[in-house]
VMD Tcl script that builds the backbone (N, CA, C; Angstrom):
set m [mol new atoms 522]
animate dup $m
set s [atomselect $m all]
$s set {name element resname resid chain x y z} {
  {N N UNK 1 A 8.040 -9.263 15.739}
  {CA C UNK 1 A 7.622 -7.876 15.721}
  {C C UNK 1 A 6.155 -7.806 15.308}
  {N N UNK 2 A 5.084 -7.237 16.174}
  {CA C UNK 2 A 3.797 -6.586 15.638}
  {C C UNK 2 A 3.767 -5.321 14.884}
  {N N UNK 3 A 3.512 -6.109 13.145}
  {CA C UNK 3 A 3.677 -5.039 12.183}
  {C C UNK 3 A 2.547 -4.930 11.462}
  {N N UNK 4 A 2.108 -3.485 11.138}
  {CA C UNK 4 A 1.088 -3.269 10.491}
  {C C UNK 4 A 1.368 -2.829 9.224}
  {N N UNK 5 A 0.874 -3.700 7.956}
  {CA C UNK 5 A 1.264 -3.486 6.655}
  {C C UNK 5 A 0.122 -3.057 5.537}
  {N N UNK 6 A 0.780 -1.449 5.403}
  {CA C UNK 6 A 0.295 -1.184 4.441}
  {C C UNK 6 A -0.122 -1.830 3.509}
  {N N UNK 7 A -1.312 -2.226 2.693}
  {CA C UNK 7 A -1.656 -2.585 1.345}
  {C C UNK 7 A -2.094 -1.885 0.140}
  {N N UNK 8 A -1.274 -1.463 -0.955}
  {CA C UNK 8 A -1.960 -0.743 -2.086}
  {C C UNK 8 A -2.457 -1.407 -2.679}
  {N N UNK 9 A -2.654 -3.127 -3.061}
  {CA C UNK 9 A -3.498 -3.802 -3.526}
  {C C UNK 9 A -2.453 -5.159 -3.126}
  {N N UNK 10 A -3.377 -6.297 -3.744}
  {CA C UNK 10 A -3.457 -7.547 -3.418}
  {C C UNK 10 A -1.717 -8.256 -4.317}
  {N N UNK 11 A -1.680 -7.748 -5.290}
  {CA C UNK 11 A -0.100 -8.317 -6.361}
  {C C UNK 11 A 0.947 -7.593 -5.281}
  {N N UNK 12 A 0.783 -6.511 -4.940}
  {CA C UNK 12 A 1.829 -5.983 -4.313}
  {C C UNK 12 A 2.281 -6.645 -2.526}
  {N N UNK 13 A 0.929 -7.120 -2.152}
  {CA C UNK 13 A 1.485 -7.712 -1.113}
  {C C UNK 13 A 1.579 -9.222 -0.896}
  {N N UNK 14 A 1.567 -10.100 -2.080}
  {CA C UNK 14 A 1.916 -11.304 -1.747}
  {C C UNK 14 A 3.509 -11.838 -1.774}
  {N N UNK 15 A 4.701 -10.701 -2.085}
  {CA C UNK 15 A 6.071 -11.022 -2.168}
  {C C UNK 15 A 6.138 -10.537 -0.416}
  {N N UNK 16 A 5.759 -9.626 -0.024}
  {CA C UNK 16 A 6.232 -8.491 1.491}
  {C C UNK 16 A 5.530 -9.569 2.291}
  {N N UNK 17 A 3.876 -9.983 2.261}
  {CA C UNK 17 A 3.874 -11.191 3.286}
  {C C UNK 17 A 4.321 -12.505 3.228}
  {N N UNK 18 A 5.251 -12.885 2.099}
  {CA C UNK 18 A 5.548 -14.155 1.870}
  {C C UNK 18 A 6.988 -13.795 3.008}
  {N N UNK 19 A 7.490 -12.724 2.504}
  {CA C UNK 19 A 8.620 -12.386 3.005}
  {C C UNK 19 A 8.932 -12.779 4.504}
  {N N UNK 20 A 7.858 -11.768 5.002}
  {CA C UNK 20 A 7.552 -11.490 6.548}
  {C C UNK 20 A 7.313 -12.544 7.444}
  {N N UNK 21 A 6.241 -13.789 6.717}
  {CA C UNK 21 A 6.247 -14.880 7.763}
  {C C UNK 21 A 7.066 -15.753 7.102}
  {N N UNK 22 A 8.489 -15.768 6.416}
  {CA C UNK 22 A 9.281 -16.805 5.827}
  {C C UNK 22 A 10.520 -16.211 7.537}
  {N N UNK 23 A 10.014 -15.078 7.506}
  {CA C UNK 23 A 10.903 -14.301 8.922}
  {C C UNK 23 A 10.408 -14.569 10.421}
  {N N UNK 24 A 9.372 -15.542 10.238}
  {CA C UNK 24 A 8.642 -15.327 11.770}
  {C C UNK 24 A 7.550 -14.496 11.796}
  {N N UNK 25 A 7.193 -13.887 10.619}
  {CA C UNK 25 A 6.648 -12.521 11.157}
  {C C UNK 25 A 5.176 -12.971 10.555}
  {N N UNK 26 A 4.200 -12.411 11.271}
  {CA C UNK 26 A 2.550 -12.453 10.633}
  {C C UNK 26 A 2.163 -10.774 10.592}
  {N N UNK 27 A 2.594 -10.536 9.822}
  {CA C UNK 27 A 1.753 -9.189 9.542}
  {C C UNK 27 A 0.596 -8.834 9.289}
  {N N UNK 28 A 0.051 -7.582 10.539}
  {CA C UNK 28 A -1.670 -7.454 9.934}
  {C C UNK 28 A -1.792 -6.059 8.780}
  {N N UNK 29 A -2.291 -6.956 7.668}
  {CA C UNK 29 A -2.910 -6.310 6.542}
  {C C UNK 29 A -3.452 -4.568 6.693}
  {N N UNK 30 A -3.177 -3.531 6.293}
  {CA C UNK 30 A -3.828 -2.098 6.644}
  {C C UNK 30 A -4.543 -1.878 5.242}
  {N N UNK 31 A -5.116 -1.584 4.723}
  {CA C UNK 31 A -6.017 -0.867 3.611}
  {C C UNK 31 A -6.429 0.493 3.586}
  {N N UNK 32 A -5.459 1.041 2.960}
  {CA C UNK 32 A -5.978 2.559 2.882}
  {C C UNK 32 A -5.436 3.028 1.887}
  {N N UNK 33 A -6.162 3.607 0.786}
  {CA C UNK 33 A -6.171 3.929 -0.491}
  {C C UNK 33 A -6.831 5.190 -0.572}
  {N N UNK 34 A -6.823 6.308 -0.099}
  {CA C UNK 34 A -8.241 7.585 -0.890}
  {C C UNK 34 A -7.618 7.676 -2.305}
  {N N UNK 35 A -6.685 7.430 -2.949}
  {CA C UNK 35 A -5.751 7.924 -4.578}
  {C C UNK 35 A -6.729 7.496 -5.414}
  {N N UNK 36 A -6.981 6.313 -5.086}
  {CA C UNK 36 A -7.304 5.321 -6.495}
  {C C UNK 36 A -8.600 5.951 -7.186}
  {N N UNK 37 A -8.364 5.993 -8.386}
  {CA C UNK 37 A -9.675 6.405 -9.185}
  {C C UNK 37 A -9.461 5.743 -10.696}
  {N N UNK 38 A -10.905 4.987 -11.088}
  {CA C UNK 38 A -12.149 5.889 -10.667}
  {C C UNK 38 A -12.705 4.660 -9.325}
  {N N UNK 39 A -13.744 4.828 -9.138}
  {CA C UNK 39 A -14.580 4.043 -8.426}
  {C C UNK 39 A -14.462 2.305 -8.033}
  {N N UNK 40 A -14.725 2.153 -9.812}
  {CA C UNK 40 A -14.961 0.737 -10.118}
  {C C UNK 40 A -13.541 0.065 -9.941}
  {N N UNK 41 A -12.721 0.877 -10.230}
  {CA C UNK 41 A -11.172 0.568 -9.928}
  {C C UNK 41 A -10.664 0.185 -8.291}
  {N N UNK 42 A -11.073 0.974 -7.904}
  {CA C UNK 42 A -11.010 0.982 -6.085}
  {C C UNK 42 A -11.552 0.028 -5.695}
  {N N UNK 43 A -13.125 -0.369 -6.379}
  {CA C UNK 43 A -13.615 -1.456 -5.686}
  {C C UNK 43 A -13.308 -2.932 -6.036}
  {N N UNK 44 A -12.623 -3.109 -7.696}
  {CA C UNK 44 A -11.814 -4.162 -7.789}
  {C C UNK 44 A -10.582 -4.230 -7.228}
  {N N UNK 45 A -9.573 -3.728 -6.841}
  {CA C UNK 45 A -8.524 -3.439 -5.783}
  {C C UNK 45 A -9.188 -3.900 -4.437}
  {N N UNK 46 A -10.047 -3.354 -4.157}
  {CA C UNK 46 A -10.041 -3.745 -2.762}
  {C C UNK 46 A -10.850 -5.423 -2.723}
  {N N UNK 47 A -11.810 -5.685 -3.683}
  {CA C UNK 47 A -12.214 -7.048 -3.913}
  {C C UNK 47 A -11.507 -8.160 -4.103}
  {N N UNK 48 A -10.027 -8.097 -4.832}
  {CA C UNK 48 A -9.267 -8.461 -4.702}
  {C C UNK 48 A -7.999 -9.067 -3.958}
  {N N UNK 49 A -8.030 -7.792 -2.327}
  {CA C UNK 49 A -7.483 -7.816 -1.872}
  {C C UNK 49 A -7.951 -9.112 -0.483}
  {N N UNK 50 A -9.334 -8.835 -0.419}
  {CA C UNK 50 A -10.179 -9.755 0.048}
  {C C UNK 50 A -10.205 -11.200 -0.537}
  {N N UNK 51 A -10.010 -11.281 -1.753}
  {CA C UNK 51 A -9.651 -12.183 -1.856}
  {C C UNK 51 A -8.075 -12.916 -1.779}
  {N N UNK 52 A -7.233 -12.364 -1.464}
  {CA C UNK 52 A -6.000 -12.686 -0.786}
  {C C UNK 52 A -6.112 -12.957 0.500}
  {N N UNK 53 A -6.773 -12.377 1.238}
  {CA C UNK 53 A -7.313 -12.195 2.328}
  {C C UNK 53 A -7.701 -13.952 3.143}
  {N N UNK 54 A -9.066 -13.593 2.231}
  {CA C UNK 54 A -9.395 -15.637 2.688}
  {C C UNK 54 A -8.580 -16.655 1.696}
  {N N UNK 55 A -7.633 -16.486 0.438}
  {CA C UNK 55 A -7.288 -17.513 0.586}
  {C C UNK 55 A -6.074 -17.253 1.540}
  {N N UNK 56 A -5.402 -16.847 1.957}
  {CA C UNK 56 A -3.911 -16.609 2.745}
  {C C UNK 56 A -4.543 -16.885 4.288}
  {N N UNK 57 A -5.753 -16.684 4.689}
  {CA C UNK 57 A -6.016 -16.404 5.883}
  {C C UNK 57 A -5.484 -15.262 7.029}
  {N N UNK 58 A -5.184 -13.785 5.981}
  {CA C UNK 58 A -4.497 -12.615 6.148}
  {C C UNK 58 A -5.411 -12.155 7.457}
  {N N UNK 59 A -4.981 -11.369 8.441}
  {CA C UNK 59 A -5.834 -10.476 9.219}
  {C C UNK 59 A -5.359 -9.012 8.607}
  {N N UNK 60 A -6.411 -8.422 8.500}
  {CA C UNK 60 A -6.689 -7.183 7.367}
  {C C UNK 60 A -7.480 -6.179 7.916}
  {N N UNK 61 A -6.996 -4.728 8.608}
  {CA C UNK 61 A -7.999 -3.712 9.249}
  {C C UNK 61 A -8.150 -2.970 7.665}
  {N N UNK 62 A -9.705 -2.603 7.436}
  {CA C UNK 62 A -10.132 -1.736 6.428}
  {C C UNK 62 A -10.243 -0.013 6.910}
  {N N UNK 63 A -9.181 0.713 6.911}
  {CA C UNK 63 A -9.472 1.815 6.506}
  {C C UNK 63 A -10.071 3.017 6.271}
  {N N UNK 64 A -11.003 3.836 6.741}
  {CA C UNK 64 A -11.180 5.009 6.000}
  {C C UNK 64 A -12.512 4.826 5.018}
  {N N UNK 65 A -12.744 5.649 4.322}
  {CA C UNK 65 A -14.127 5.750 3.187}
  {C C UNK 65 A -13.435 5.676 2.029}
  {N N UNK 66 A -13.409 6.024 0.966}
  {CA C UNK 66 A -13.564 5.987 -0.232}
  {C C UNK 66 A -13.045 7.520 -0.425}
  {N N UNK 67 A -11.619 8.016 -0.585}
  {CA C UNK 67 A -11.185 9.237 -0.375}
  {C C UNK 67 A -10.750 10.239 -1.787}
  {N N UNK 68 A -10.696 9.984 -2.574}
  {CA C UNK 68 A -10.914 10.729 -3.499}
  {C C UNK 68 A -11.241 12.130 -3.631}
  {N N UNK 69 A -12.170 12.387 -3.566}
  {CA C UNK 69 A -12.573 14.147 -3.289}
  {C C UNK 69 A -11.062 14.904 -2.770}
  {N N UNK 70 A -10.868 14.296 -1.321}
  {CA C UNK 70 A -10.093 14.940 -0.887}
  {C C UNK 70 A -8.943 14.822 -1.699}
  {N N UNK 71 A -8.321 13.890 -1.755}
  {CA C UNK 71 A -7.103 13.447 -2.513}
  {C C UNK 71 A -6.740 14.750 -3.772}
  {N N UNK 72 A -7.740 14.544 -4.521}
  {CA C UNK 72 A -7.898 15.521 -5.798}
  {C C UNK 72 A -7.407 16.968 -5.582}
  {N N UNK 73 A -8.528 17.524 -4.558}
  {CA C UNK 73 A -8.428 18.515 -3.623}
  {C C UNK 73 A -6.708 18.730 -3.453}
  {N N UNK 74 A -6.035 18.385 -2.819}
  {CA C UNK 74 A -4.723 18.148 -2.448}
  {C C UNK 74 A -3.476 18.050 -3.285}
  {N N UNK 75 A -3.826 17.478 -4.653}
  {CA C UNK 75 A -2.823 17.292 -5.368}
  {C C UNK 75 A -3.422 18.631 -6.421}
  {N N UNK 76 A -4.551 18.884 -6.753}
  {CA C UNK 76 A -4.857 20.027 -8.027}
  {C C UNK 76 A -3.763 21.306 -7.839}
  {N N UNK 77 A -3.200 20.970 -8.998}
  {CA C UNK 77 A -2.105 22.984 -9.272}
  {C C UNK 77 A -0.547 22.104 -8.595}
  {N N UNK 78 A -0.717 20.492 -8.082}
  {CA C UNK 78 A 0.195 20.491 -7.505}
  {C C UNK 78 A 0.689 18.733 -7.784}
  {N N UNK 79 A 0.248 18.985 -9.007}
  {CA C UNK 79 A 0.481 17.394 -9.937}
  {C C UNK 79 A 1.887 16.868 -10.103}
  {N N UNK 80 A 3.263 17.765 -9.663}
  {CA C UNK 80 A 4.153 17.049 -9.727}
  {C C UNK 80 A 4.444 16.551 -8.789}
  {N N UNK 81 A 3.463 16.987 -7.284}
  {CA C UNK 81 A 3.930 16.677 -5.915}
  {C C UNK 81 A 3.135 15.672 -5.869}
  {N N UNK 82 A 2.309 14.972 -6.276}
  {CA C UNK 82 A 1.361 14.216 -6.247}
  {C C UNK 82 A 1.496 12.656 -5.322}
  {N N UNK 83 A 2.941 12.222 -6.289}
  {CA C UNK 83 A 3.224 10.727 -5.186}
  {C C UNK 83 A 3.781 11.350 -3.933}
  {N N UNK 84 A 3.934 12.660 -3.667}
  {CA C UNK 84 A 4.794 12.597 -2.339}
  {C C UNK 84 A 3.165 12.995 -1.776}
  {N N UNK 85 A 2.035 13.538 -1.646}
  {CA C UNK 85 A 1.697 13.719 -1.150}
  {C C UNK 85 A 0.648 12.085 -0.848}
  {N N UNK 86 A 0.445 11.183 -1.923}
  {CA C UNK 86 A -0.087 10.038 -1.960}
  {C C UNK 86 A 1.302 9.375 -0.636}
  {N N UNK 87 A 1.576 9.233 -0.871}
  {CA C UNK 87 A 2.386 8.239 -0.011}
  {C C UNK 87 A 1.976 8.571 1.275}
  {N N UNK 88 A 2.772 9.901 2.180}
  {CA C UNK 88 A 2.564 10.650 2.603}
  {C C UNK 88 A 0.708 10.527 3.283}
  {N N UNK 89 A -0.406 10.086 2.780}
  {CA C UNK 89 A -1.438 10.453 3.304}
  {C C UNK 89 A -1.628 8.781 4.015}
  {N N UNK 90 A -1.052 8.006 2.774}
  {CA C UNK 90 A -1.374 6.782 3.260}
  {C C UNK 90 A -0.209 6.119 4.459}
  {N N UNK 91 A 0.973 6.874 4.551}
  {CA C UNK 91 A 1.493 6.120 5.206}
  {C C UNK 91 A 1.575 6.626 6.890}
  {N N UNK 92 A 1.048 8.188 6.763}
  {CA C UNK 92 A 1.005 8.879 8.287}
  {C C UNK 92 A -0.427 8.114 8.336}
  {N N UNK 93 A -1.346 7.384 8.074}
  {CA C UNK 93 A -2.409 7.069 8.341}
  {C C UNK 93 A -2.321 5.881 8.958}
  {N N UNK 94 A -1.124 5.045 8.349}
  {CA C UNK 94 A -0.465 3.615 8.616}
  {C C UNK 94 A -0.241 3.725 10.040}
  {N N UNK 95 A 0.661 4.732 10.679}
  {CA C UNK 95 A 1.480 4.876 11.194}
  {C C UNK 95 A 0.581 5.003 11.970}
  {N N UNK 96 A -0.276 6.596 12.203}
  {CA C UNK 96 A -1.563 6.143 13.578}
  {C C UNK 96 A -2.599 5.293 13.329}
  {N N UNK 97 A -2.572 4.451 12.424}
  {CA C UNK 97 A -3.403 3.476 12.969}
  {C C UNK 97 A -2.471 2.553 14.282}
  {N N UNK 98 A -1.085 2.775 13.480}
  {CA C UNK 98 A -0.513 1.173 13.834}
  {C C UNK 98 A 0.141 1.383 15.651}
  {N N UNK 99 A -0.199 3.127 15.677}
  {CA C UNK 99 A 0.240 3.622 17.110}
  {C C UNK 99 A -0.875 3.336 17.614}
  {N N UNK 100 A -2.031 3.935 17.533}
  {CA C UNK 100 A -3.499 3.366 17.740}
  {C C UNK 100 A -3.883 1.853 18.393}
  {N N UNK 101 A -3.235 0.903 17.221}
  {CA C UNK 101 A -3.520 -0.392 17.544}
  {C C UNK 101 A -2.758 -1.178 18.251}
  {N N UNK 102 A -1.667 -0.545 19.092}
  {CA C UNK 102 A -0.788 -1.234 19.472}
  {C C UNK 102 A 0.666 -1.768 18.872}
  {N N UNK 103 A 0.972 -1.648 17.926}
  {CA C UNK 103 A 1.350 -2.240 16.928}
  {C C UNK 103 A 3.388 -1.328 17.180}
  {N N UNK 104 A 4.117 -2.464 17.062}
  {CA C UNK 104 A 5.816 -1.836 17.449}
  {C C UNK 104 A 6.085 -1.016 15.803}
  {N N UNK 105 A 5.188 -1.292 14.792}
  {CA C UNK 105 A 5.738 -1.297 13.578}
  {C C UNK 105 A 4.824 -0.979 12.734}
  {N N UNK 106 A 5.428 -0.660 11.301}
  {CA C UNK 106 A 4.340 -0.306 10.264}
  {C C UNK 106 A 5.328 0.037 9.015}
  {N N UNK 107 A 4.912 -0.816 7.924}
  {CA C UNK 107 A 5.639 -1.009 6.556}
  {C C UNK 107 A 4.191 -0.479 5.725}
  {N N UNK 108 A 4.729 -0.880 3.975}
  {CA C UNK 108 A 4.279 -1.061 2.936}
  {C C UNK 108 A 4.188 -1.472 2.554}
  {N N UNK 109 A 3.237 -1.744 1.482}
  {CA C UNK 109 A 3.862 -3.245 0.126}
  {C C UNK 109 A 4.193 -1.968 -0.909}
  {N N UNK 110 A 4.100 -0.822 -1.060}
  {CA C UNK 110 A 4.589 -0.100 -1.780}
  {C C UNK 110 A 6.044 -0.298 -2.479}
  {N N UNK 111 A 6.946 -0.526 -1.073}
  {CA C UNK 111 A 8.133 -0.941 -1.669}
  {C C UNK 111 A 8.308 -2.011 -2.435}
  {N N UNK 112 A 7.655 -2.786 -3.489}
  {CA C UNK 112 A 8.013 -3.805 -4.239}
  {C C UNK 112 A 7.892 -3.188 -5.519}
  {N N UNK 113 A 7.420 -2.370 -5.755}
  {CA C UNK 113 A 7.330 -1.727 -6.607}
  {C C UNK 113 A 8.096 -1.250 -7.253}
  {N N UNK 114 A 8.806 -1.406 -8.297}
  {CA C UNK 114 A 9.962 -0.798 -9.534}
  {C C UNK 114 A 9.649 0.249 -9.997}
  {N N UNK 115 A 8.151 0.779 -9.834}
  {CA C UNK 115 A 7.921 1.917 -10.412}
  {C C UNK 115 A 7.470 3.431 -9.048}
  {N N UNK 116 A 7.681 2.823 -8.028}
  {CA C UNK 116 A 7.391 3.428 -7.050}
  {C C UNK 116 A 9.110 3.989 -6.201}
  {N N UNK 117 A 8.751 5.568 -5.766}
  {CA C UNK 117 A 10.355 5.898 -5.416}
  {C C UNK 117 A 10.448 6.076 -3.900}
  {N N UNK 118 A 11.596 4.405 -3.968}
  {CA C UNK 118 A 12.043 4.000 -2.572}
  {C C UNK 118 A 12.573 4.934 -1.784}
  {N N UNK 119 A 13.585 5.699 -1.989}
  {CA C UNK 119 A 13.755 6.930 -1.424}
  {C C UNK 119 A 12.956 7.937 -0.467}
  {N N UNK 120 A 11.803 8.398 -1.416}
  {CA C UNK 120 A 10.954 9.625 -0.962}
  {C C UNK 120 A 9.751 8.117 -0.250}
  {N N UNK 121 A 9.560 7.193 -0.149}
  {CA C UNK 121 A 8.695 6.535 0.119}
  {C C UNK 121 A 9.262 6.370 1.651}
  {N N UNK 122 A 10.646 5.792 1.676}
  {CA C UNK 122 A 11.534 5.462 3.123}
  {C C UNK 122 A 11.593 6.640 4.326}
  {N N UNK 123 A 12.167 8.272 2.940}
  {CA C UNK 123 A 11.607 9.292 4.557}
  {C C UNK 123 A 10.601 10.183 4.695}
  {N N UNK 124 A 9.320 9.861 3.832}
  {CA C UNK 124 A 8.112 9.976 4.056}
  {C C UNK 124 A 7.657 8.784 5.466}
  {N N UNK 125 A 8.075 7.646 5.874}
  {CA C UNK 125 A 7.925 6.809 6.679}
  {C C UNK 125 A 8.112 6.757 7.716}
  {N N UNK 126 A 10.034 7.334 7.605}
  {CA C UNK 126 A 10.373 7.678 8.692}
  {C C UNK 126 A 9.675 8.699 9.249}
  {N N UNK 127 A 8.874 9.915 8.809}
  {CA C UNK 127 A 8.747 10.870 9.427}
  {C C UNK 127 A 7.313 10.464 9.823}
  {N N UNK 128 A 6.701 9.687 9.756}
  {CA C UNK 128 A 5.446 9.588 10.073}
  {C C UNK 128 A 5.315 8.328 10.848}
  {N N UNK 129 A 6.672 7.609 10.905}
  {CA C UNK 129 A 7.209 7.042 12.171}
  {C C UNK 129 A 7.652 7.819 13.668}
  {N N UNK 130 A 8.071 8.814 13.379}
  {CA C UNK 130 A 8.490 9.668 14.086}
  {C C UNK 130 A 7.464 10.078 15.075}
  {N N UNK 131 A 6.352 10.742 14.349}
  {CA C UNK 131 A 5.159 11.712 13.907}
  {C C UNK 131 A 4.202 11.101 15.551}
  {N N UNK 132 A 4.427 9.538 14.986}
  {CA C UNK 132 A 3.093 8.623 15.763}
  {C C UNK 132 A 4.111 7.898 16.664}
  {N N UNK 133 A 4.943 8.158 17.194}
  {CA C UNK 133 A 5.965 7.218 18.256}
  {C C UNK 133 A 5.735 5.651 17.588}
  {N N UNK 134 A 6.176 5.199 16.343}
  {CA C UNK 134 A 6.203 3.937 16.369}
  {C C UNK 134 A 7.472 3.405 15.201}
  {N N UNK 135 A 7.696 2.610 15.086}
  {CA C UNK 135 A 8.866 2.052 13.960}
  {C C UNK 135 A 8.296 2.183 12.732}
  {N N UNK 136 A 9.192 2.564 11.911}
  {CA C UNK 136 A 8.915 2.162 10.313}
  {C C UNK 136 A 9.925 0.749 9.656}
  {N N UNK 137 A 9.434 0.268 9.307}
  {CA C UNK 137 A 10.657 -0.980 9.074}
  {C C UNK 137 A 10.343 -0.860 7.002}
  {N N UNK 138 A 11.341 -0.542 6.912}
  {CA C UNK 138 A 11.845 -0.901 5.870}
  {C C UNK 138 A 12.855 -2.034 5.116}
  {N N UNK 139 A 12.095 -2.492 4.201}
  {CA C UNK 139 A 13.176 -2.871 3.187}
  {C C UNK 139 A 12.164 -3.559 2.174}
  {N N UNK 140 A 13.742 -3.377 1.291}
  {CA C UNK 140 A 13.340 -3.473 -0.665}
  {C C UNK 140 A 13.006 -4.497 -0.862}
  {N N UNK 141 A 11.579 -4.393 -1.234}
  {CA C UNK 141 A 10.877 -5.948 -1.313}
  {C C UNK 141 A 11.158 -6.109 -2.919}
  {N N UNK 142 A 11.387 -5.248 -3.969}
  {CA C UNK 142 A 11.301 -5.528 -5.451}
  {C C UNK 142 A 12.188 -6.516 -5.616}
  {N N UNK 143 A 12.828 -7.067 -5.477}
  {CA C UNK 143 A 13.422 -8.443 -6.018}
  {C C UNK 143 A 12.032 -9.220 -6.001}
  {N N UNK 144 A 11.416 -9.100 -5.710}
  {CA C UNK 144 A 10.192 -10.449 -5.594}
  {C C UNK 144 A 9.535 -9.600 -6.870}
  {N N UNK 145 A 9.401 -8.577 -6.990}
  {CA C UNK 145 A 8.272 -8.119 -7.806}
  {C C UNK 145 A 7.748 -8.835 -9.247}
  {N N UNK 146 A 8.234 -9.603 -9.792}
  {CA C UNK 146 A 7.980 -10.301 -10.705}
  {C C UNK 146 A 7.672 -11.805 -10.512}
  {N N UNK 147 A 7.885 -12.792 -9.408}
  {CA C UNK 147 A 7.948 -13.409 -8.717}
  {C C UNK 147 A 6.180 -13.397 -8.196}
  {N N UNK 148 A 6.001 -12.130 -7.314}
  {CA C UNK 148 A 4.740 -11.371 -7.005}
  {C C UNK 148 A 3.746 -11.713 -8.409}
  {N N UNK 149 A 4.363 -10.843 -9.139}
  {CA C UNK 149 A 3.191 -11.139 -10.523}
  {C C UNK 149 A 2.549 -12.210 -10.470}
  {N N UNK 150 A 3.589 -13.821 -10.871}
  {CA C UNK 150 A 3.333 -14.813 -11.488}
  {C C UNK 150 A 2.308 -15.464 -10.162}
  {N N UNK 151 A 2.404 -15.540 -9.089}
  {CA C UNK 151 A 1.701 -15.760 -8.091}
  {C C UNK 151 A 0.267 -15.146 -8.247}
  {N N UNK 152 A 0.709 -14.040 -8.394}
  {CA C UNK 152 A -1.022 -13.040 -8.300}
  {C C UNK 152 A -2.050 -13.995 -9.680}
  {N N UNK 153 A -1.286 -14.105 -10.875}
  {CA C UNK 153 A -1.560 -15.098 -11.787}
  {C C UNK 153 A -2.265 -16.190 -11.668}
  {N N UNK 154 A -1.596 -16.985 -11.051}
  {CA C UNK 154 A -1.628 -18.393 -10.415}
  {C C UNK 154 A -3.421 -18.359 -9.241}
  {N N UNK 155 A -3.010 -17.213 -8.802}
  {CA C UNK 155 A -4.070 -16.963 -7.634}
  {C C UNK 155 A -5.634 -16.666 -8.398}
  {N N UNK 156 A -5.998 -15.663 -9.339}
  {CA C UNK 156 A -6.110 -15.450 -9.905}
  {C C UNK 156 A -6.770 -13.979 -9.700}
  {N N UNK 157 A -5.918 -12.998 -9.181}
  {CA C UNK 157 A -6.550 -11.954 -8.271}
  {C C UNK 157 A -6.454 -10.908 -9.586}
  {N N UNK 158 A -7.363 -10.027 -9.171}
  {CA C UNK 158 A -7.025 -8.723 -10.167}
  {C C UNK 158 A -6.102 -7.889 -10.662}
  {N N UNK 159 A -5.531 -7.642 -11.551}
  {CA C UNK 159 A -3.991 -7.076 -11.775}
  {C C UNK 159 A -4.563 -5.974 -11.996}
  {N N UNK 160 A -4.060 -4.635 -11.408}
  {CA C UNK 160 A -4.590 -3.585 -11.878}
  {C C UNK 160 A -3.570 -3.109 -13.080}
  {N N UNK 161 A -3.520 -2.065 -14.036}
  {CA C UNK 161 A -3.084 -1.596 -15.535}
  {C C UNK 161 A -1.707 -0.163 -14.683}
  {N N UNK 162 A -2.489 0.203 -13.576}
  {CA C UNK 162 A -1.585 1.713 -13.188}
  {C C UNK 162 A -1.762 2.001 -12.119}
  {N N UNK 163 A -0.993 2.516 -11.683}
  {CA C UNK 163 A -0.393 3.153 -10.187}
  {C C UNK 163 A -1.997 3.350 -8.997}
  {N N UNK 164 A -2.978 4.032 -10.104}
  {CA C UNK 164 A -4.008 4.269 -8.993}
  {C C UNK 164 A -4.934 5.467 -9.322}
  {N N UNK 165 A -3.815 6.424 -9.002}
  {CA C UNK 165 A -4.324 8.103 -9.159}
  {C C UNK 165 A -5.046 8.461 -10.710}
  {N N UNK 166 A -5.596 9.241 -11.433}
  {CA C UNK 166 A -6.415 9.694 -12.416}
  {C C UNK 166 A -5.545 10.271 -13.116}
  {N N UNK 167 A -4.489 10.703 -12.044}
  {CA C UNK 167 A -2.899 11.519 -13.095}
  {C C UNK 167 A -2.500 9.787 -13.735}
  {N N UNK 168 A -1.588 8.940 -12.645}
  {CA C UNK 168 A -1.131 7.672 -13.253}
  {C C UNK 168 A -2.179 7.350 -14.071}
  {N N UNK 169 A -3.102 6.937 -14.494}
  {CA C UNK 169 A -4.321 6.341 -15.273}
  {C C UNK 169 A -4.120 6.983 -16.728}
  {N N UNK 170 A -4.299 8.633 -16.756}
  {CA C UNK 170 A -4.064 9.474 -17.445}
  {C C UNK 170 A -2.722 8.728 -18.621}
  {N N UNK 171 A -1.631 9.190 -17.597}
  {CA C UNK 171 A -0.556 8.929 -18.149}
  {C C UNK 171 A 0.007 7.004 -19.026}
  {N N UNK 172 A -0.497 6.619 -18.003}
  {CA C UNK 172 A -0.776 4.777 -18.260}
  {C C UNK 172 A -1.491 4.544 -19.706}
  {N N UNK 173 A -2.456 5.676 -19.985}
  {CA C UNK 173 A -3.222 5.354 -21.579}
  {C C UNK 173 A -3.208 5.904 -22.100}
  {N N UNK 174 A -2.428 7.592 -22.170}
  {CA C UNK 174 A -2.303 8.302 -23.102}
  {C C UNK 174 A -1.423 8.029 -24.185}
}
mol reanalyze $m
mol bondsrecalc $m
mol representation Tube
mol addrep $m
């Protein structure tokens, strides 16, 4: 299957591509983040991810600008909707890219995540599978998620502290 995989950073996708080509599968890398704040955060996330990148020998399309403004814009007065609308921006974006590029398919590394909700993440996917005529393929990558860690470790890539957003950050150090 030609699948295009979401990346929220570099720890989260070394269990989903270990997964994928243990299946046959070579998945190309997607990068699209506008959530993450602040700045310096985004740009270690994505420096990071680059560096997964050349050592794995990942193929990786970059994304979009640096989205923030808007993001903010979108969630302000509406902070409890916040991951549905984060998911939601990044994954209908997945989806026409991955209609765009040809592509039968389009995942996440989101799902490895224990702290991320599989549920609202799966039919946020579907519908933006729907949306762009292409597949969403799911499944629960968190059994690896700790597994993921010790690797990212080993590698020696950047661990980020929280989810991304200025709300998660907020909440992560208060």
């Amino acid at each position: 299957m030609n699948l295009l995989l979401h990346i929220c950073c570099s720890n989260c996708a070394i269990y989903p591509v270990t997964e994928l080509r243990a299946h046959g599968e070579n998945p190309t890398g997607f990068w699209f983040n506008p959530n993450i704040h602040p700045f310096q955060e985004y740009a270690a996330r994505l420096e990071s991810v680059r560096k997964l990148q050349e050592l794995w020998r990942l193929d990786i399309v970059y994304g979009g600008e640096y989205g923030l403004v808007d993001f903010v814009r979108n969630v302000a007065g509406r902070e409890q909707e916040r991951c549905r609308h984060c998911y939601a921006s990044r994954l209908f974006e997945t989806a026409r890219a991955a209609a765009a590029g040809g592509f039968e398919a389009f995942s996440t590394t989101l799902l490895i995540s224990p702290y991320q909700n599989q549920g609202l993440i799966a039919e946020i996917g579907r519908s933006a599978a729907e949306a762009h005529d292409v597949e969403f393929y799911f499944e629960d990558f968190r059994p690896g998620f700790k597994k993921a860690q010790s690797v990212s470790r080993e590698l020696g890539l950047y661990r980020q502290k929280y989810c991304g957003c200025v709300y998660s950050e907020m909440e992560r150090f208060r």
